[in-house]
N, C-alpha and C positions, 0 to 999 in steps of 0.2 A: 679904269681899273682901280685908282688909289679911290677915288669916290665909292666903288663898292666896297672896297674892305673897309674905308671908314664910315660906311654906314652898317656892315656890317659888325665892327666892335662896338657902334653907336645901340645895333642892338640887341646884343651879347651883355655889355653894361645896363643896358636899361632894364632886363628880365634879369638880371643877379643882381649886383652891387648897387644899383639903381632903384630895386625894388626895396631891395633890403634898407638902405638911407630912405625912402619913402616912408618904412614902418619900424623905423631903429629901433623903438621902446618896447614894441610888439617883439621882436627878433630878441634881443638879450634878453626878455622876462623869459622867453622859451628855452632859449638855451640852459640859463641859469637854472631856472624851476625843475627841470627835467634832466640835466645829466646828474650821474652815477657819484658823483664827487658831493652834492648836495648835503649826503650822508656821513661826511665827515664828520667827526666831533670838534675840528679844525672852522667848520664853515662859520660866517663867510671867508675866513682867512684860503679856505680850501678854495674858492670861487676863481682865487688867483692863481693861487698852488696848482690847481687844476689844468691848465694851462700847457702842465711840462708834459702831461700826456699825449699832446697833438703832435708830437713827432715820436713817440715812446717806440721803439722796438719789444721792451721786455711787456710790457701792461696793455698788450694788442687788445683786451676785450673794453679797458677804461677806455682807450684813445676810437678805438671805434663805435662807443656810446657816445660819444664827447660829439666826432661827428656825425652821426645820426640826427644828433640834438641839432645839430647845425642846417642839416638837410630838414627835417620837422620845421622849426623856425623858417627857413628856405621859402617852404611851400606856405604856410601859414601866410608868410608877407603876399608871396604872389595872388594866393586867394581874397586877399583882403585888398589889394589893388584891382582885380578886377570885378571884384561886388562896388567899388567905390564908386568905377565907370558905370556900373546900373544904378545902383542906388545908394547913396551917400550915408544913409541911416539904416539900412541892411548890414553895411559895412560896417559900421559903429557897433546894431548888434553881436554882429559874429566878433568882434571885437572883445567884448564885454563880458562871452558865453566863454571866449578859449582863455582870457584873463582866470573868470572863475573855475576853470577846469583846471590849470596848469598848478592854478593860487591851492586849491584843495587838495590836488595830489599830491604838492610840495608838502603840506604840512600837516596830512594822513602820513606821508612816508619816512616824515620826520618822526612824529608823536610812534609811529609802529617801534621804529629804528631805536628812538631813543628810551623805552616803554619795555619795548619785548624781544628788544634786535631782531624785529622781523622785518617784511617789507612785503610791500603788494605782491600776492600773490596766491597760488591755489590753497595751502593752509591757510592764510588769513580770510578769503574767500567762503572756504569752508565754515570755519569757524565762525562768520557772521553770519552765512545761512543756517547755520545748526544752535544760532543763540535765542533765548524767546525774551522776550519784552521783561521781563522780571529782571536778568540777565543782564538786561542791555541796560535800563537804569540802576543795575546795581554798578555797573562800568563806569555810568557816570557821574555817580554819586562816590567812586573810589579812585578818580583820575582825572574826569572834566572840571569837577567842581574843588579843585584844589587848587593849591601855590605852582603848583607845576603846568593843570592847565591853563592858568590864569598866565603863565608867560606864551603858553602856547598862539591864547589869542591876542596877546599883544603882538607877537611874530605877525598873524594874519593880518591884523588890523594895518599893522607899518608896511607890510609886501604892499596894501590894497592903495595905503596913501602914497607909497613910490610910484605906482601904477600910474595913479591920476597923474599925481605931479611931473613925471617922465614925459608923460603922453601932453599935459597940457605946455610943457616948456619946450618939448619937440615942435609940436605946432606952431608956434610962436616964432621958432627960430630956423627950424629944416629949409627956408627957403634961401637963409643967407648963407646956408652952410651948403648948401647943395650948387650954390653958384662958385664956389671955389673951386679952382682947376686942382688946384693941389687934393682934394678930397678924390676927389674922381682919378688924379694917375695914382697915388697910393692904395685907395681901395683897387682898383683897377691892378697892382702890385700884388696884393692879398691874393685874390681870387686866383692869380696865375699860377701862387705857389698855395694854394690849399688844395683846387679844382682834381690834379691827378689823388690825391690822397682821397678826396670826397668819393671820388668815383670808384675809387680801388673799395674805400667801404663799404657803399653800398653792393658790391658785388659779393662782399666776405660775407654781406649776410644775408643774401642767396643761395649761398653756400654752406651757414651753419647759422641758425637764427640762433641756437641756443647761447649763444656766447654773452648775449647782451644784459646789460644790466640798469639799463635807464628805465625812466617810469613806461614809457609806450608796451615797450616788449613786454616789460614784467607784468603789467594787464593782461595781452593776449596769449602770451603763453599760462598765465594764467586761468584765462576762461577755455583756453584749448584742454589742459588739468582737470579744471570740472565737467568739462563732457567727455575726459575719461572716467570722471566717477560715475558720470551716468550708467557708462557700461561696467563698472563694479557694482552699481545696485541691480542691473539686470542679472550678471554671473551670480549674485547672491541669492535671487526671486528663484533661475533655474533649475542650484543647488537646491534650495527647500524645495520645487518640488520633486525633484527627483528622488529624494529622502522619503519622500511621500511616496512617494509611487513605488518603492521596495518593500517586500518583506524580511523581517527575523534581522532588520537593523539595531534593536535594540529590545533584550528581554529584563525582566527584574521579578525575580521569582518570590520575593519580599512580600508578606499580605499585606503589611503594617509596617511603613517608615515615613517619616518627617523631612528632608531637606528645606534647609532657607541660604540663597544664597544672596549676601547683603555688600551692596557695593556704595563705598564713603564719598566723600567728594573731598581734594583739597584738605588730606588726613597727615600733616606731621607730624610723626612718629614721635619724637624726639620731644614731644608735649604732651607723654602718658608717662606714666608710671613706670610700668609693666618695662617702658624702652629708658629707663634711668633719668625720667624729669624727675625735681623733688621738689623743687620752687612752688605747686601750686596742685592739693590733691583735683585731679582733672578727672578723673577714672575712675571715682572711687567703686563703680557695680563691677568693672571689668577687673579690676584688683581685688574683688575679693569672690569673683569666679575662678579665679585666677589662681587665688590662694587657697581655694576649696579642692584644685585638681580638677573644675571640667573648663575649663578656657587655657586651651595650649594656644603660646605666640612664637609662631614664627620669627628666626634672629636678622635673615638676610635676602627679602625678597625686593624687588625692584618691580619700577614701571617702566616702558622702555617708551613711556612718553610722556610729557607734563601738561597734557590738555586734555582735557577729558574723550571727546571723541572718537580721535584713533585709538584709546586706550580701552573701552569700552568696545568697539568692534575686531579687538584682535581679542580681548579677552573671552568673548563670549563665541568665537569659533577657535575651532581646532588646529588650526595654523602654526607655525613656529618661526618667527622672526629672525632665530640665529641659524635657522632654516631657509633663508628668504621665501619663506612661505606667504602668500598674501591672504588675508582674513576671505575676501570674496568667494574664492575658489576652493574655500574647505567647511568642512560641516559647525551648522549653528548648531552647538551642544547641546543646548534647552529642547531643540525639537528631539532628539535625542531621548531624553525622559517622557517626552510626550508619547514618541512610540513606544517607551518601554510602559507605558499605564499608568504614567501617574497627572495629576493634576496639575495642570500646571497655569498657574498664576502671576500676575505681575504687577510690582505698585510702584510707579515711578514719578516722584515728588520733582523732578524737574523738565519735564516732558511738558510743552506745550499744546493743548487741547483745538487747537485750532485748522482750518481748512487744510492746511499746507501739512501739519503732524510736524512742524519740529521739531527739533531735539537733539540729544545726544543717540547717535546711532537711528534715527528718521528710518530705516528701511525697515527695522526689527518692528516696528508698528502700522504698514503697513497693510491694507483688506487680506494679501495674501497670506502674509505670515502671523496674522492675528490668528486666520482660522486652522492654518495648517501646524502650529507648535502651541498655541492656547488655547487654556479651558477658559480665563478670565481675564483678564487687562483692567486694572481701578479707573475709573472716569474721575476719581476722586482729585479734586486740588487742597494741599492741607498747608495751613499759615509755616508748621514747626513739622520738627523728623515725628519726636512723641506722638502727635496724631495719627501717621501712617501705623504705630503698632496697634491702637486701636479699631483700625480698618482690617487690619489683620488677623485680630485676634473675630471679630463680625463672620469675617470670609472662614475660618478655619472653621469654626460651629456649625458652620453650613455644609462645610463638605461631606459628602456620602461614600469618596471612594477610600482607599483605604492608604493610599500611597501620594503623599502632596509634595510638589516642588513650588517653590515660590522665590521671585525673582527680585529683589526690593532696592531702588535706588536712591538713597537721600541725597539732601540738599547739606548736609554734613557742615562744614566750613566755609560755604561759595560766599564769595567774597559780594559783598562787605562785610564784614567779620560779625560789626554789632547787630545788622537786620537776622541774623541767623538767632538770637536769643530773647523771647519773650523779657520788656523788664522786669517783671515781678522775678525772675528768674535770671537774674546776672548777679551773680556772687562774689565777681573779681573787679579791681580797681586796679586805676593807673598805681595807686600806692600799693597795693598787693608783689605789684614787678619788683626786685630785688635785684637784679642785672645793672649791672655799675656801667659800662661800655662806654666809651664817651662820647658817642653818637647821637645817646637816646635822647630823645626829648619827651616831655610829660607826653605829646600826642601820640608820641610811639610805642610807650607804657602804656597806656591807652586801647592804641590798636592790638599789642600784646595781649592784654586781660580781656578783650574782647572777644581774642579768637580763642582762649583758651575756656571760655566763658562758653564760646558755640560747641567744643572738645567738650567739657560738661555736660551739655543738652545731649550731644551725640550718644554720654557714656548711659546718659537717662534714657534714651532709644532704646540701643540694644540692652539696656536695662531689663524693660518691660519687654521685649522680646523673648528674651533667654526665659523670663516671669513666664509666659504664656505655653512654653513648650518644656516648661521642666518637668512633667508629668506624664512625657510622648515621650516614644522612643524618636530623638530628634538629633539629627548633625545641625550645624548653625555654623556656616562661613562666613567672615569679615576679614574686608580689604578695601583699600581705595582706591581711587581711578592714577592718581597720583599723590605727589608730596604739595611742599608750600613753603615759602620763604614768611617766615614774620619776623624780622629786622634780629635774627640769630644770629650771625655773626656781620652784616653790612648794615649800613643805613637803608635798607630793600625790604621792600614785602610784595607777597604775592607770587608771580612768577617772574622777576627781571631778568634781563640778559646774563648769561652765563661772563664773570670775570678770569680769564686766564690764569690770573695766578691764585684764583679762590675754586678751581676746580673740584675739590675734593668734597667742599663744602657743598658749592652748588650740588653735588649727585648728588650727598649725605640727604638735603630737604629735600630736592624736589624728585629725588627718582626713589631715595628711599622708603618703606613705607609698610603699614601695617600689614599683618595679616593674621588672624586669630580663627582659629577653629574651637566652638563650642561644644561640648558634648553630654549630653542628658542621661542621666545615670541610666535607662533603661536601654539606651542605646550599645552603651557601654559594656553591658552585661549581655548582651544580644552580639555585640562583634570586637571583640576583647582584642585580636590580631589585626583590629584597623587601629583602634587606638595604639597600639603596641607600635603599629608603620608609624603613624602621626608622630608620636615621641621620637620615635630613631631619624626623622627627618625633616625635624626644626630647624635644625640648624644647617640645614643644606643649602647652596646658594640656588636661589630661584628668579625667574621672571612671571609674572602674573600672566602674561601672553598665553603661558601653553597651562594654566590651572584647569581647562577641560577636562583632561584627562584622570585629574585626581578628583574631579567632580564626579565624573561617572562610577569612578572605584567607592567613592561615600556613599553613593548612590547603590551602593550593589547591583551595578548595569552589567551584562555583558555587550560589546559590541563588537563589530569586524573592522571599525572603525578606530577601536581604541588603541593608544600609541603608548604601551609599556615604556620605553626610554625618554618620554615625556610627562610621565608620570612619577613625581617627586616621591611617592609613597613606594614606588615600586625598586626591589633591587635592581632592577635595571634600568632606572635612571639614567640619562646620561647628562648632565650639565651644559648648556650651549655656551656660546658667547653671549653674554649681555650688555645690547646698545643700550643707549639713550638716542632717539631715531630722532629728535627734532630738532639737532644737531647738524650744521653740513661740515662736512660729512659725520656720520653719525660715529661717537666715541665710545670705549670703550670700558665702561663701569667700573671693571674689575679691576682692571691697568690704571687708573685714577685711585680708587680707593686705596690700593696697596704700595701705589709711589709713593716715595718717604719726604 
């Protein structure tokens, strides 16, 4: 009888504690690389810190990543003990393979974290299936190839040499270490008092996977994420066509109007004119439309997201966010004008041409929605914005019907600041900056004049746009997808993590942001009580989310579809709440802006 029970603890120790002293180096890279604590701005000090959670009562979702991490490493060792009994260099492989998997997730989930306070998962997911290769080396031409990724790969390079060195000092030594009794009744101690805790957590997350925050999970709840986008791009294929298949959705009884609806990329406000810059004339076509009376600016619109994608797919349906309305399940507005007669066109400077159609918003270009809401879609790829007005100004000579919509997306400000401006055509220098802050450094005056330098290019777009239609009875809308950080009030550019006590700021750029409606004197003369709404509600607080609706009133659309209390022009507007939705949980615009 004592002979069974000690061969039975003999082999209870050998498949835990036994296995794990087999593959120690293996086992702690896991654990380490992959709990939830990694993310500290503390680590590695956090590596230990971490530690206090393994008995935690209050922080039950850290201390049950913590062992998760422990169970993962668990199974890892026992897999790689018994590949070792078949083949010695199988084992070595699989070795090598969970190294570099564990090594790349640790320092993706850093670079995310410490970059964008994000972390794997269905947004970041998103966001790199909907990036095109222009894109992706402008990422790493504004982050890889700097002082900051250069610490990055030093982090990898030292993880890769602990790696070796662990593993080859283990080998070396695990046989003296494994013959001490005292190793084995202490470990043997561990496992008595961690085993009910292990057991309790893997059961808790049985019972709510959602809780978890280590790398494993945050992958597959991840990839569970995007095959529910999948079924928001079917709810959206649906919608169109059942828009399709109705009639008297949409009339415009107009023989002769003009719409262009022009959407920016990465547009700070706060670097025009028109919104109280003075440091640098950036605008000068749009200031002195401006100052002519047909360029009214909106004082207070927001994006209620700072990445172009979801911002573009809620903006282009009828949705309402402070409605939790979801963009899939409500009408794409452009098709909208298609049924009402007009032409409808679209030129989008960052849509990638290739098998897959990426992009921003991928579903709107689609075989189905190509043919069911467009006359035309540009094949065109153009270096700079200025070329697309030239593509445009081609396509309108050519139209025969009498009523055109046209959908135009630049490449605006997308970062890298400098590739956005032809040099023949950069006007501004690091010395141009005037800003004392004691943060700046010349490269940050630099990037400053850079971007205000792309703000230029941009103002020379819609320059020649407004140029082409000032002779039509024409509306002309511009806004951007979102805002932008360029080192305004932090040492930050671009989009960084929101700072707690710098809230007001962070909304200010990145959620704040333009929105200009143009209007061409014969337009003006033709619907005098639209411009008359325009002016009485500039100054309204708005979200871009629900502009459908004042699209169709420019439009002289009627529809069954149209939502008066979501229409900014209309007296019966009603003002929602306005998130910032990329936010957890998402905050609340207004209650930031007006805390003192």
């Amino acid at each position: 009888m004592i002979k069974d029970k000690n061969n039975l603890l003999q082999l209870i120790y050998k498949y835990t504690i036994g296995i794990v002293i087999l593959c120690l180096p293996l086992f702690i890279a896991t654990v380490v690389l992959l709990q939830p604590t990694c993310l500290n701005p503390n680590a590695p000090l956090s590596y230990i810190t971490g530690l206090k959670y393994l008995f935690s009562i209050n922080e039950v979702n850290i201390r049950n990543d913590l062992y998760f991490c422990f169970a993962i490493a668990w199974l890892m060792c026992i897999f790689v003990n018994l590949m070792t009994k078949i083949n010695t260099r199988y084992a070595n492989t699989l070795k090598i393979i969970w190294y570099a998997i564990i090594i790349l997730l640790f320092i993706t989930r850093r670079f995310l974290y410490w970059t964008f306070n994000l972390d794997i998962n269905a947004s970041t997911l998103s966001i790199l299936m909907e990036t095109n290769g222009t894109e992706s080396f402008g990422f790493l031409k504004s982050f890889i190839f700097t002082w900051q990724g250069m610490k990055f790969f030093i982090k990898f390079c030292f993880i890769i040499f602990a790696v070796i060195a662990s593993e080859w000092l283990w080998n070396r030594f695990k046989e003296l270490v494994i013959k001490k009794k005292l190793v084995k009744i202490s470990t043997s101690l561990l496992l008595i008092v961690f085993l009910p805790f292990i057991v309790l957590t893997l059961y808790s997350f049985t019972e709510n996977l959602s809780t978890s925050g280590n790398t494993i999970f945050a992958i597959t709840e991840a990839v569970k994420v995007i095959k529910a986008k999948g079924k928001e791009s079917t709810a959206f294929y649906k919608t169109i066509k059942r828009i399709d298949n109705q009639r008297n959705v949409a009339q415009c009884k107009e023989d002769s109007i003009d719409v262009v609806f022009i959407i920016g990329e990465s547009f700070n406000r706060n670097h025009t004119s028109i919104y109280g810059y003075t440091s640098l004339p950036t605008t000068p076509h749009m200031q002195k439309e401006f100052d002519d009376g047909r360029l009214i600016a909106f004082s207070d619109v927001i994006s209620p997201f700072n990445y172009t994608t979801p911002s573009i797919k809620n903006m282009l349906s009828l949705n309402n966010l402070a409605k939790k309305e979801e963009w899939h399940n409500n009408i794409f507005w452009p098709q909208l004008f298609h049924k009402a007669g007009y032409k409808v066109s679209v030129f989008d400077n960052q849509r990638t041409f290739d098998k897959t159609n990426n992009g921003s918003f991928y579903e709107m270009y689609q075989p189905l929605v190509k043919s069911l809401c467009y006359d035309y879609v540009s094949d065109d790829i153009w270096w700079y914005d200025p070329e697309v007005a030239q593509t445009i100004k081609e396509k309108l000579s050519e139209e025969k019907g009498n009523r055109t919509f046209y959908v135009v997306h630049l490449d605006g400000q997308h970062f890298p600041f400098a590739d956005r401006t032809p040099n023949r055509e950069k006007k501004f220098t690091a010395a141009d900056i005037k800003k004392r802050d004691s943060y700046l450094t010349q490269d940050m005056k630099q990037a400053i004049a850079d971007y205000d330098n792309a703000i230029l290019l941009n103002d020379k777009t819609l320059g020649e746009i407004f140029k082409i239609y000032k002779q039509r009875k024409a509306i002309i809308v511009f806004l951007s997808d979102h805002g932008e950080e360029i080192y305004d009030y932090r040492p930050k550019a671009m989009r960084p993590p929101m700072n707690t006590r710098m809230k007001k700021q962070y909304a200010l750029h990145l959620h704040s942001i333009p929105l200009f409606v143009w209007i061409s004197e014969q337009y003006k003369s033709s619907y005098p009580k639209i411009v008359n709404l325009i002016l009485q509600a500039k100054n309204k607080p708005y979200s871009h989310d629900i502009i459908g609706n004042m699209m169709i009133t420019l439009g002289q659309i009627s529809s069954p579809y149209y939502r008066a209390e979501d229409d900014i022009l209309n007296p019966q507007f009603k003002p929602g709440k306005r998130l910032m939705m990329e936010l957890n949980p998402p905050l609340d615009y207004d209650s930031i802006i007006h805390t003192k």
